[in-house]
N, CA, C and O of each residue as an XYZ file, in Angstrom:
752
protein
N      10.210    -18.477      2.306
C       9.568    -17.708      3.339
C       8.557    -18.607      4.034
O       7.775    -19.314      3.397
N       8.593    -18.564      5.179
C       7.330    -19.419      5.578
C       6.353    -18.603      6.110
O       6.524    -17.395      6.269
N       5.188    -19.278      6.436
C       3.665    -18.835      7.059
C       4.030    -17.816      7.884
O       4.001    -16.716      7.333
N       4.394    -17.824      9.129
C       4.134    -17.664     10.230
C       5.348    -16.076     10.224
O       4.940    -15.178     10.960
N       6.567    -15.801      9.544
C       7.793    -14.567      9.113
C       6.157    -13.895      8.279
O       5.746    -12.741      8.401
N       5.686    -14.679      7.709
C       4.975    -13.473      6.475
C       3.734    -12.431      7.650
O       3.645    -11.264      8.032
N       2.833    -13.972      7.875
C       2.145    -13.119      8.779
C       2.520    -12.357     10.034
O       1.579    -11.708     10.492
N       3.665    -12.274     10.709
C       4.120    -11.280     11.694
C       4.331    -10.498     11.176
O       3.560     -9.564     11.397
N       5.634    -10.170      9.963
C       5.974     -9.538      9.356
C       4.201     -8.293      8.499
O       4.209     -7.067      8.606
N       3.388     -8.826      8.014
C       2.477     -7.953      7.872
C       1.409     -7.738      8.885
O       0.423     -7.092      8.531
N       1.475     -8.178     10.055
C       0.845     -7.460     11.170
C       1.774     -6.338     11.492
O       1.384     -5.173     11.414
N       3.084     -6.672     11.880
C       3.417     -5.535     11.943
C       3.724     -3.648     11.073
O       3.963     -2.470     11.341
N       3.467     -4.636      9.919
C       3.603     -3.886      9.023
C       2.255     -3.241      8.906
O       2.243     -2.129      8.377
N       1.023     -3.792      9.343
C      -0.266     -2.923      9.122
C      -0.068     -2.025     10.605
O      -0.395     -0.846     10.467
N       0.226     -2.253     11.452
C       0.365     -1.354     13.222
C       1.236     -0.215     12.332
O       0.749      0.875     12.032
N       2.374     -0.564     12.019
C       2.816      0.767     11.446
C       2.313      1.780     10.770
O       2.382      2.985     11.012
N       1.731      1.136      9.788
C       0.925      1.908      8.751
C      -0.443      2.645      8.805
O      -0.869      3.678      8.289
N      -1.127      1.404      9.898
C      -2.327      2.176     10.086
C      -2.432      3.170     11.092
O      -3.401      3.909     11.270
N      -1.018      3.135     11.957
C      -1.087      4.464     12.520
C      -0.156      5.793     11.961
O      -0.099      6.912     12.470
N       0.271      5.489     11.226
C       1.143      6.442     10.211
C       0.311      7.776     10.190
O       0.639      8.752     10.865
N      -0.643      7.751      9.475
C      -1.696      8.775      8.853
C      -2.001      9.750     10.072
O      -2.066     10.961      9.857
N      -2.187      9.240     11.343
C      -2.402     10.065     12.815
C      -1.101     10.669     13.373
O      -1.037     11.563     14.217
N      -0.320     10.192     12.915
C       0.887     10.593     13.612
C       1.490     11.920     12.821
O       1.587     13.020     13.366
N       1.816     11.693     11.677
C       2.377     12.386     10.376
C       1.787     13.712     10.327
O       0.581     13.602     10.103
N       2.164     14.958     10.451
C       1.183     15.493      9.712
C       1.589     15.965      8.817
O       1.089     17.088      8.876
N       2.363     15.920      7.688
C       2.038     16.479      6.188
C       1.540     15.215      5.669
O       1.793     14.043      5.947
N       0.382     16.053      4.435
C      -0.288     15.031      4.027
C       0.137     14.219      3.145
O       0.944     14.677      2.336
N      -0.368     12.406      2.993
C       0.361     11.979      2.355
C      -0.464     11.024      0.896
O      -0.379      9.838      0.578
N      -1.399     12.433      0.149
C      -1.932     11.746     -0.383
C      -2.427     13.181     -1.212
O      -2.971     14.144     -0.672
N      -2.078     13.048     -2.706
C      -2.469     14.229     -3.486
C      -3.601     14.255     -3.735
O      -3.901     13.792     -4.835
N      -4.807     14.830     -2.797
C      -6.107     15.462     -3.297
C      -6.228     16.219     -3.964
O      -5.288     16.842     -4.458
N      -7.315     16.400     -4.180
C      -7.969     17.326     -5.587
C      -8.535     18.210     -4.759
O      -9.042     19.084     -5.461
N      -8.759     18.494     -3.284
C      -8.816     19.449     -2.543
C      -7.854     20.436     -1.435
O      -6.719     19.988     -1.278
N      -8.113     21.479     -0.798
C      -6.897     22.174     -0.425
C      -7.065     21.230      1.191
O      -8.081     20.768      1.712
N      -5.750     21.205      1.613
C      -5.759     19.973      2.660
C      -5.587     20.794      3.739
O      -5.687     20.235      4.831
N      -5.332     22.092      3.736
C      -4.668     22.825      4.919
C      -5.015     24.455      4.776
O      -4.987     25.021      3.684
N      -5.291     25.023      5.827
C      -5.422     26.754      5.574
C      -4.492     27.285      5.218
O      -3.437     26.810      5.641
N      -4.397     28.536      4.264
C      -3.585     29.000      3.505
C      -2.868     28.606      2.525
O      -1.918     29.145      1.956
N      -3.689     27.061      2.272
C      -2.788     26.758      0.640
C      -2.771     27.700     -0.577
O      -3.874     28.243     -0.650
N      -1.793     28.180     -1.744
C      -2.155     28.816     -2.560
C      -3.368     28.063     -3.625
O      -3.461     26.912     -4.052
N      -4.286     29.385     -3.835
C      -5.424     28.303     -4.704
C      -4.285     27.919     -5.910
O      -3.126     28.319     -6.025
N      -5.060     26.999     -6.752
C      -4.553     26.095     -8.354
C      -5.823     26.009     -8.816
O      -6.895     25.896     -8.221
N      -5.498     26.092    -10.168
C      -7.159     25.743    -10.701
C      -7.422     24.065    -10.921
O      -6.811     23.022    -11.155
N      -8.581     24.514    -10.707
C      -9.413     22.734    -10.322
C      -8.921     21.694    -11.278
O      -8.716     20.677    -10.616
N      -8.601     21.465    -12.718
C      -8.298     21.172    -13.579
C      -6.840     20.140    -13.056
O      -6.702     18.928    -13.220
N      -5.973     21.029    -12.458
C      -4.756     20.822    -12.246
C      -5.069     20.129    -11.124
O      -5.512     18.989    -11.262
N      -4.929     20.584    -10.049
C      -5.694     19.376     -8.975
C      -6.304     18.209     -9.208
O      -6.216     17.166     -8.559
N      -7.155     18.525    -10.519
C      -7.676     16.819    -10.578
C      -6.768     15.856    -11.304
O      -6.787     14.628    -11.221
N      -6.178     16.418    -11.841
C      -5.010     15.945    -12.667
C      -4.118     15.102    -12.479
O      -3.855     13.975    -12.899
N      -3.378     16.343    -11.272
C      -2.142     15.644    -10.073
C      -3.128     14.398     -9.798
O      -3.044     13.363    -10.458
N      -3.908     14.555     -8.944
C      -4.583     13.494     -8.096
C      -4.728     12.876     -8.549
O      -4.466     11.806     -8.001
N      -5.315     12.780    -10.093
C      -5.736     11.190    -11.133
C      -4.505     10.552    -11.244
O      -4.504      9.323    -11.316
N      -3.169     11.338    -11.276
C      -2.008     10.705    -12.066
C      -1.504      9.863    -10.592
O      -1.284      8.652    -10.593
N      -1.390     10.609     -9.540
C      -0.837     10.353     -8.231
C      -1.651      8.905     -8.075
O      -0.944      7.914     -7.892
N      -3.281      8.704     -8.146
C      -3.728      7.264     -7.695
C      -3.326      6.418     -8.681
O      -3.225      5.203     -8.508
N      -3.055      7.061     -9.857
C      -2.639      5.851    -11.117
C      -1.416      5.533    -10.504
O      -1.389      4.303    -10.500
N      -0.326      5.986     -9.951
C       0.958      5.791     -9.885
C       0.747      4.441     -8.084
O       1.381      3.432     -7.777
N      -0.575      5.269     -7.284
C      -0.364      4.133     -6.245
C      -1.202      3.412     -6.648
O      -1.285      2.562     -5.762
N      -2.080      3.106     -7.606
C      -2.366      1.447     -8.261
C      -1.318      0.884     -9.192
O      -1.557     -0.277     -9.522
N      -0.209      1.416     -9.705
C       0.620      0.887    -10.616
C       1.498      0.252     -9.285
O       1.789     -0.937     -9.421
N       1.863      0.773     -8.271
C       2.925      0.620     -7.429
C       2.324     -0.704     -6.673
O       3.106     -1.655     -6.676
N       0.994     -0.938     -5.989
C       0.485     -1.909     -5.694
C       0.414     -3.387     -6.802
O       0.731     -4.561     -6.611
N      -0.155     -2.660     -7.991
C       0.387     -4.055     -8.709
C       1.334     -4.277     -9.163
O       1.477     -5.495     -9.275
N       2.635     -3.387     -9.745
C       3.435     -3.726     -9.564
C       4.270     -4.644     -8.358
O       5.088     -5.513     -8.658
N       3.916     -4.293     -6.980
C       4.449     -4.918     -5.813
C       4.025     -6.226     -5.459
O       4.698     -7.112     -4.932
N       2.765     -6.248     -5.826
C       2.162     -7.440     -5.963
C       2.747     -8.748     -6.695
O       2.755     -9.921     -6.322
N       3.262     -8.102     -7.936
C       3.769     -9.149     -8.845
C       5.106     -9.021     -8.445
O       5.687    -10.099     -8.315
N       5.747     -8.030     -8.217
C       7.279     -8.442     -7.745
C       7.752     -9.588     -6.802
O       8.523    -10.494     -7.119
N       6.975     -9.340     -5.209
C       7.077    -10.318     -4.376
C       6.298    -11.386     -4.904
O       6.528    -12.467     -4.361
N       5.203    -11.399     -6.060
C       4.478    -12.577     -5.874
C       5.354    -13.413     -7.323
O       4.625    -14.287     -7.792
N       6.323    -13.328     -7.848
C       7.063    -13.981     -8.863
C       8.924    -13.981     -8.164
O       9.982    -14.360     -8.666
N       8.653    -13.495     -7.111
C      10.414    -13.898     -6.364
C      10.241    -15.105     -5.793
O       9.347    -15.566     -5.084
N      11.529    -15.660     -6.341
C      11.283    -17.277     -5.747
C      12.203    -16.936     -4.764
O      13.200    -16.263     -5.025
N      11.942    -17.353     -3.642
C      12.458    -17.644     -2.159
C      12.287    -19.123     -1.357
O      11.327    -19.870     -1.170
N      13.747    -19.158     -0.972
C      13.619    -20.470     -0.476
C      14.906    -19.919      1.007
O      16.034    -19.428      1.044
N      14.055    -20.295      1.836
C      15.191    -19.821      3.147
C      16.391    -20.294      3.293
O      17.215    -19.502      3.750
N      16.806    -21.541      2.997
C      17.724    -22.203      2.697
C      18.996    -21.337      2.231
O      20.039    -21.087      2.835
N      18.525    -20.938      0.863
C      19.687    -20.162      0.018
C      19.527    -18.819      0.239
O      18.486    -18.162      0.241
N      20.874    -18.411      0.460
C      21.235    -16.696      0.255
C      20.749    -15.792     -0.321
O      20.341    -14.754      0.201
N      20.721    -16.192     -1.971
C      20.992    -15.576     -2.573
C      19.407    -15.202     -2.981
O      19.064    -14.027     -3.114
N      18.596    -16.179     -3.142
C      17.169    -15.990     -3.199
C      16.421    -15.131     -2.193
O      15.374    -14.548     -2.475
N      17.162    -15.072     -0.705
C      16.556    -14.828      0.601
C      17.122    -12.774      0.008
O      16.425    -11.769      0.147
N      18.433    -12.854     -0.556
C      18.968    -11.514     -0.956
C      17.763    -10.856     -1.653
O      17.062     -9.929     -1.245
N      17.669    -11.730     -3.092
C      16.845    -11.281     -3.853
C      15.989    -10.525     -3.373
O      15.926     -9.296     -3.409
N      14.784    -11.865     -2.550
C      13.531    -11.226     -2.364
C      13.461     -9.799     -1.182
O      12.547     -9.005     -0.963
N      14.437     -9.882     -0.762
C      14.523     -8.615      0.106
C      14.809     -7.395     -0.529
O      14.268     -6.396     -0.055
N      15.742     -7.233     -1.761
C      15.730     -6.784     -2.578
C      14.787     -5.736     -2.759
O      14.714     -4.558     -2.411
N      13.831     -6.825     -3.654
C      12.239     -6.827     -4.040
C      11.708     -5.374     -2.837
O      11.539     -4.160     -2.959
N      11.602     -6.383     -1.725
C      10.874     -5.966     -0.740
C      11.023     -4.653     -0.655
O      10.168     -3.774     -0.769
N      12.838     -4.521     -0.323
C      13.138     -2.762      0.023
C      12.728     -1.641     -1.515
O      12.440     -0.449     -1.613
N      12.880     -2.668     -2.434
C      12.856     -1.546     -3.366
C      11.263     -0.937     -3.530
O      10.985      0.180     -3.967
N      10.128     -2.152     -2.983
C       9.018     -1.733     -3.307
C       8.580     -0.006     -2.471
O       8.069      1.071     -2.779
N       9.354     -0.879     -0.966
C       9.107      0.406      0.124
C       9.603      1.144     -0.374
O       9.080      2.167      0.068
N      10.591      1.529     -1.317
C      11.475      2.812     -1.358
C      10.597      3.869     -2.456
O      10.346      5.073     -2.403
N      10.248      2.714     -3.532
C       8.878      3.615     -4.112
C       8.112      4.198     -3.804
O       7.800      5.349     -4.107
N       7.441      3.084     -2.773
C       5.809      3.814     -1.794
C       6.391      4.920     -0.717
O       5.471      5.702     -0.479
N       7.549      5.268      0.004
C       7.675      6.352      0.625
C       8.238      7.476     -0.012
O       8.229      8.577      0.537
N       8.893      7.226     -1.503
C       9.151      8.004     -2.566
C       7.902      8.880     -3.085
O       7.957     10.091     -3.295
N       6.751      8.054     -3.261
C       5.540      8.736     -3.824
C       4.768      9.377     -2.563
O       4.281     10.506     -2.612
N       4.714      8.680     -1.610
C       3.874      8.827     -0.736
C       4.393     10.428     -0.102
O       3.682     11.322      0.356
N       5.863     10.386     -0.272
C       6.231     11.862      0.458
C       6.256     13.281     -0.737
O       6.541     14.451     -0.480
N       5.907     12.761     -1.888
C       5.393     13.689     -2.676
C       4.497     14.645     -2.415
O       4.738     15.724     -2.954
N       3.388     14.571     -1.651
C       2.397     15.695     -1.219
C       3.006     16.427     -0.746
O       3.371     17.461     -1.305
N       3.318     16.074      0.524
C       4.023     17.422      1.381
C       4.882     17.935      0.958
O       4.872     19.166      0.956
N       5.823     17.328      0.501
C       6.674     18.002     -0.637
C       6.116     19.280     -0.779
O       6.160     20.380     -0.226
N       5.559     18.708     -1.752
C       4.675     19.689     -2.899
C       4.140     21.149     -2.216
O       4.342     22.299     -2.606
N       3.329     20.623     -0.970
C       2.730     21.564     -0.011
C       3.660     22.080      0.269
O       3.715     22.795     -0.732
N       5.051     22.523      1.179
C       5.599     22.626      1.746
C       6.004     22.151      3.007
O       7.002     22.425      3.674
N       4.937     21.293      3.246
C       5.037     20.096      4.723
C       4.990     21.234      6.033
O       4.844     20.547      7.044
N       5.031     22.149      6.275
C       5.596     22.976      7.420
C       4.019     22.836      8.394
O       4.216     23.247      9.537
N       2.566     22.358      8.171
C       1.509     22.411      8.350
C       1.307     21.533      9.765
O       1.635     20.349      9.851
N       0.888     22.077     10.538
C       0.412     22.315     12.241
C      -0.342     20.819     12.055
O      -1.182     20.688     11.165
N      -0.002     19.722     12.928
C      -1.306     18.163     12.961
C      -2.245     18.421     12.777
O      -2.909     17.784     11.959
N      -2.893     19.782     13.646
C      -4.228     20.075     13.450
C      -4.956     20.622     12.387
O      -6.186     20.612     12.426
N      -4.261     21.160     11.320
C      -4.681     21.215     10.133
C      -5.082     20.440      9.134
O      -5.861     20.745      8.231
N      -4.441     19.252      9.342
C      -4.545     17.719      8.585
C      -6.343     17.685      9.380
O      -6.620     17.753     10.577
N      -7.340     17.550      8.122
C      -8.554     16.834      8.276
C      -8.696     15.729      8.692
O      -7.740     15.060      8.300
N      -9.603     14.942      9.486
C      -9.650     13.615      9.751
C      -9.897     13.008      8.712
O      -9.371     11.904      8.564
N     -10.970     13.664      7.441
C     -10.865     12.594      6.225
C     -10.242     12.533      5.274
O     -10.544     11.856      4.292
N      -8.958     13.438      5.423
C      -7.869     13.041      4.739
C      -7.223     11.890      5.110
O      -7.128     10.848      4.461
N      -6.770     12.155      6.233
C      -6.349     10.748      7.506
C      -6.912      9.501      7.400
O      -6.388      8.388      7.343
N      -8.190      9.894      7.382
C      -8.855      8.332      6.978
C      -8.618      7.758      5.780
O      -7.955      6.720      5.762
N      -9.194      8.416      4.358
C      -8.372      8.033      3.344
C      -6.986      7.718      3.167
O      -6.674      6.912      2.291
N      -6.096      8.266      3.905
C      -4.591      7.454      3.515
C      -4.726      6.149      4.284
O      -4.114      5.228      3.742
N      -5.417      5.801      5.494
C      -5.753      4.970      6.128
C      -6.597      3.452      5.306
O      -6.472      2.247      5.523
N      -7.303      4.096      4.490
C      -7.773      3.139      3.412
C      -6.730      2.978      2.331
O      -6.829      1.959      1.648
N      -5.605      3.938      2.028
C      -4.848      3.909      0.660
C      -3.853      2.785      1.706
O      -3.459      1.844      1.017
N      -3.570      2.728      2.588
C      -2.796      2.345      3.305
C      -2.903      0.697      3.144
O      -2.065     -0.172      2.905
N      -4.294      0.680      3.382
C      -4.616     -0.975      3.654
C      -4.987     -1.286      2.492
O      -5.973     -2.014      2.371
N      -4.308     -0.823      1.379
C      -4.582     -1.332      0.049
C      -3.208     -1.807     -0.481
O      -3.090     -2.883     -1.066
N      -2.087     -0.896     -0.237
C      -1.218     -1.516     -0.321
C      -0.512     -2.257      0.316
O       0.332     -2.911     -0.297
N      -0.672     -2.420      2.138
C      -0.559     -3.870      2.677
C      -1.313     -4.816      2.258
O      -1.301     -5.965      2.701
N      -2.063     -4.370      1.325
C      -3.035     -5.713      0.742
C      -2.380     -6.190      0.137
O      -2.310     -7.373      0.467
N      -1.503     -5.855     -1.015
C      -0.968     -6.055     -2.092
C       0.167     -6.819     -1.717
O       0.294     -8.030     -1.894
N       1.084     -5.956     -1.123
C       1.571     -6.631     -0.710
C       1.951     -8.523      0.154
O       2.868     -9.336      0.266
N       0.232     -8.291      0.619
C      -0.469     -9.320      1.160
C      -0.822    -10.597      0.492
O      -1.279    -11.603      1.034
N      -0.610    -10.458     -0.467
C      -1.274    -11.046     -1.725
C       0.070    -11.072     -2.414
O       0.060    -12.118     -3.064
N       0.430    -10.879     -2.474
C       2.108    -10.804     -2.985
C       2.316    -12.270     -2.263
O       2.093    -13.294     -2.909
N       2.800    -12.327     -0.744
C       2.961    -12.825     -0.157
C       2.626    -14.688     -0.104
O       3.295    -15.721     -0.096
N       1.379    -14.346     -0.082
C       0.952    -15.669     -0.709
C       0.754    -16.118     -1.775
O       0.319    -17.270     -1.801
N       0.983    -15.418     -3.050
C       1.198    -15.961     -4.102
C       2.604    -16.312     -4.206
O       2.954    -17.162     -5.024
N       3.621    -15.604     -3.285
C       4.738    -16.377     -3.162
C       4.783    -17.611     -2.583
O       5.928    -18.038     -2.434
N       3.597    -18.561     -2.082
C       3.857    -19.545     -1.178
C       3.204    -20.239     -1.570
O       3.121    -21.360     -1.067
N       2.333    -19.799     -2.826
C       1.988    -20.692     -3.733
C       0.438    -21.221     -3.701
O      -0.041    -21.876     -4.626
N      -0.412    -20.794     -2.316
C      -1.572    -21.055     -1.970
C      -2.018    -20.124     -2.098
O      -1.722    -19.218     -1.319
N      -2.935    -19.913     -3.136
C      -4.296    -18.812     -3.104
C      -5.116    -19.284     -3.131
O      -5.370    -20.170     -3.947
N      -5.832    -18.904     -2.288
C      -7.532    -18.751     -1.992
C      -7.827    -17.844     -2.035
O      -7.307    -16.788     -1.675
N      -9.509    -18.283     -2.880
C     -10.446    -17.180     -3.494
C     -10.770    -16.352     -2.030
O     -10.476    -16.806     -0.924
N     -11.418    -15.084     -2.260
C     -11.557    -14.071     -1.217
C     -12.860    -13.580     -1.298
O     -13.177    -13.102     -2.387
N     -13.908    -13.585     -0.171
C     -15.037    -13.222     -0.620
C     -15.225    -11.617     -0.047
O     -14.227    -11.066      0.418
N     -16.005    -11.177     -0.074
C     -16.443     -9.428      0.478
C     -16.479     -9.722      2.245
O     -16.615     -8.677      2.881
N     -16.388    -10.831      2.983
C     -16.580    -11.139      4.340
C     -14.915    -10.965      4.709
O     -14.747    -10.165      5.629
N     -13.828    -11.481      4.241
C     -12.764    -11.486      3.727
C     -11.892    -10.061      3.987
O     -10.853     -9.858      4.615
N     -12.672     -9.277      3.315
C     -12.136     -7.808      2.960
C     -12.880     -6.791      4.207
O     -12.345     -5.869      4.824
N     -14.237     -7.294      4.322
C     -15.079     -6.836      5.823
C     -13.801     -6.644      6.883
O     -13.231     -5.597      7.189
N     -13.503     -8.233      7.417
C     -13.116     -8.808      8.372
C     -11.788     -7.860      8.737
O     -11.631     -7.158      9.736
N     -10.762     -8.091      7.456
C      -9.306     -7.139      7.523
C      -9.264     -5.748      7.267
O      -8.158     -5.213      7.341
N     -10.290     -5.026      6.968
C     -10.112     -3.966      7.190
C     -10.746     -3.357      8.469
O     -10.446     -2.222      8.841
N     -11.592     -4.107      9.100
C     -11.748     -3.529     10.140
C     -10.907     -3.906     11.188
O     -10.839     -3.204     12.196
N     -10.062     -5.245     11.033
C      -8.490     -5.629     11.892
C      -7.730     -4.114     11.381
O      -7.247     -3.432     12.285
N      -7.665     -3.786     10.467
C      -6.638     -2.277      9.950
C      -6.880     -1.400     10.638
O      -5.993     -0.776     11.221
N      -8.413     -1.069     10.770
C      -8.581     -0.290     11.511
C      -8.480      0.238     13.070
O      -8.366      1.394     13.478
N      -8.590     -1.466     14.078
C      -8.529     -1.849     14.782
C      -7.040     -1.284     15.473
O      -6.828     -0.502     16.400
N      -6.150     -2.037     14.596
C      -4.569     -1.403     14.391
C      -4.261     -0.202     14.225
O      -3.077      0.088     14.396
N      -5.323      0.983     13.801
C      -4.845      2.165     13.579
C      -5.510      3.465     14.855
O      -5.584      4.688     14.730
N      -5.923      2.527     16.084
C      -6.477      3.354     16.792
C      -5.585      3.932     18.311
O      -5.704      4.810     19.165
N      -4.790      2.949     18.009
C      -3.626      3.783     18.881
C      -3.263      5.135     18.535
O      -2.855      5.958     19.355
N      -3.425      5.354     17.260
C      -2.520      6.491     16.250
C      -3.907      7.762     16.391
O      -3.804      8.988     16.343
N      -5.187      6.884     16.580
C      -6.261      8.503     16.692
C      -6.590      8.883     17.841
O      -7.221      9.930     17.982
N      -6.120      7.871     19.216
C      -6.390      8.063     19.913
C      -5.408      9.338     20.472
O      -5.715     10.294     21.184
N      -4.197      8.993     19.904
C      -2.815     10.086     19.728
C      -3.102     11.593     19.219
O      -2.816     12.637     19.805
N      -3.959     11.370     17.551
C      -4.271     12.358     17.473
C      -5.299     13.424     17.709
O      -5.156     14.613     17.424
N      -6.549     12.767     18.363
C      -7.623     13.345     18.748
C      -7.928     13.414     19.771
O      -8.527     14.420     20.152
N      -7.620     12.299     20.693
C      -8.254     12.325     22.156
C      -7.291     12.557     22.983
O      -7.814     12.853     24.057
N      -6.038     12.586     23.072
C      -5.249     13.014     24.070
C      -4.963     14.405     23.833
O      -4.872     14.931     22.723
N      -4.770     15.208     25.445
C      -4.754     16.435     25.719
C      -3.455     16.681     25.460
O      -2.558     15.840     25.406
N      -3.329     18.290     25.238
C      -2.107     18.343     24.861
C      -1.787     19.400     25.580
O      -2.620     20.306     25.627
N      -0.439     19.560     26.355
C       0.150     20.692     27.005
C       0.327     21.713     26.612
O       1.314     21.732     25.876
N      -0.173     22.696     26.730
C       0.055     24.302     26.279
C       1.229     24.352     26.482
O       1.733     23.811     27.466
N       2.039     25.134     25.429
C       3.630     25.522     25.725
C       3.732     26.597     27.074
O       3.161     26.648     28.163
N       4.510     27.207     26.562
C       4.790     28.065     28.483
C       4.501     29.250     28.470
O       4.257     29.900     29.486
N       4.488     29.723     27.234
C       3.983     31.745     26.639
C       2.172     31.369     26.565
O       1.542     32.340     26.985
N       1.181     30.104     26.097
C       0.098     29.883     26.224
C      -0.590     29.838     27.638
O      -1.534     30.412     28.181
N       0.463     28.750     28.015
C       0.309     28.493     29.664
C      -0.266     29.294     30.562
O      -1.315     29.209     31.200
N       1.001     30.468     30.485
C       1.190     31.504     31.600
C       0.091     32.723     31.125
O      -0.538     33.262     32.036
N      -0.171     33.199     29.636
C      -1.582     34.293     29.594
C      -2.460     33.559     30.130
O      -2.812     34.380     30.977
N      -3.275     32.441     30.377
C      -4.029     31.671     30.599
C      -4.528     31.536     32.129
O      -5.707     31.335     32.419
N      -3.415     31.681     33.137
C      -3.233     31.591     34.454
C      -3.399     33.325     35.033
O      -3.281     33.590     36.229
């Protein structure tokens, strides 16, 4: 893999992601709170539960992913390595949208954009840029150069994440939205 496939490849991959959370609306992240009006209550117990097990499963999935891509040997040259690590790659995604579509699931998903909280949104927005991290880091431990990372480091790229994810709020918060035609017309 070289430099320059990795880093396009995870810019684009953070534009996707960090606008995911604005776009989507079932939620994609098991809180320990009710995310939407009219959820049936659960007792608190159980909620915290799901939610402890759900972040254990997206820190297992991050380091797991981490070490997958970061122990695939790839060399562009050969096929079969270039197979492999793609492999790798799809199977990691197939996990993270496997778990990740678990909430709504769960909810029933049928829930109006506008019901989704902004700090739910934001949090998947941070869960988000944790596992393009990982991934990130995957990446270059596949290439064999790591460098240490200081807190300026982690400053710097998450506010590039964020940067990347404002197409997606500008989508969901600041643009007007057309009344259908039965709203429209009582209105007039």
């Amino acid at each position: 893999m070289t430099q320059e496939f990795a880093v396009w490849f995870l810019i684009g991959l953070s534009l996707v992601t960090a606008n995911l959370p604005f776009v989507l609306r079932r939620p994609l992240l098991a809180l320990p709170w009710a995310q939407r009006a009219g959820e049936p209550p659960r007792p608190a117990w159980r909620r915290l539960l799901e939610s402890a097990l759900f972040f254990a499963a997206l820190a297992a999935l991050a380091y797991g992913g981490y070490w997958a891509l970061a122990g695939a040997f790839f060399m562009a040259s050969d096929a079969a390595s270039v197979a492999l690590f793609m492999v790798k790659l799809l199977a990691v995604f197939g996990i993270a949208v496997a778990l990740l579509a678990y909430p709504g699931r769960r909810r029933g998903g049928g829930a109006s954009q506008a019901d989704k909280p902004f700090f739910s949104s934001l949090l998947e927005v941070l869960v988000f840029y944790v596992l393009v991290g990982a991934i990130g880091f995957g990446f270059e431990a596949n290439m064999g150069n790591l460098f240490p990372k200081t807190w300026e480091f982690f400053a710097i790229t998450l506010s590039l994440f964020l940067v990347l994810g404002y197409p997606g709020f500008v989508f969901r918060y600041l643009m007007r939205r057309r009344k259908s035609g039965k709203a429209a017309a009582a209105t007039l």
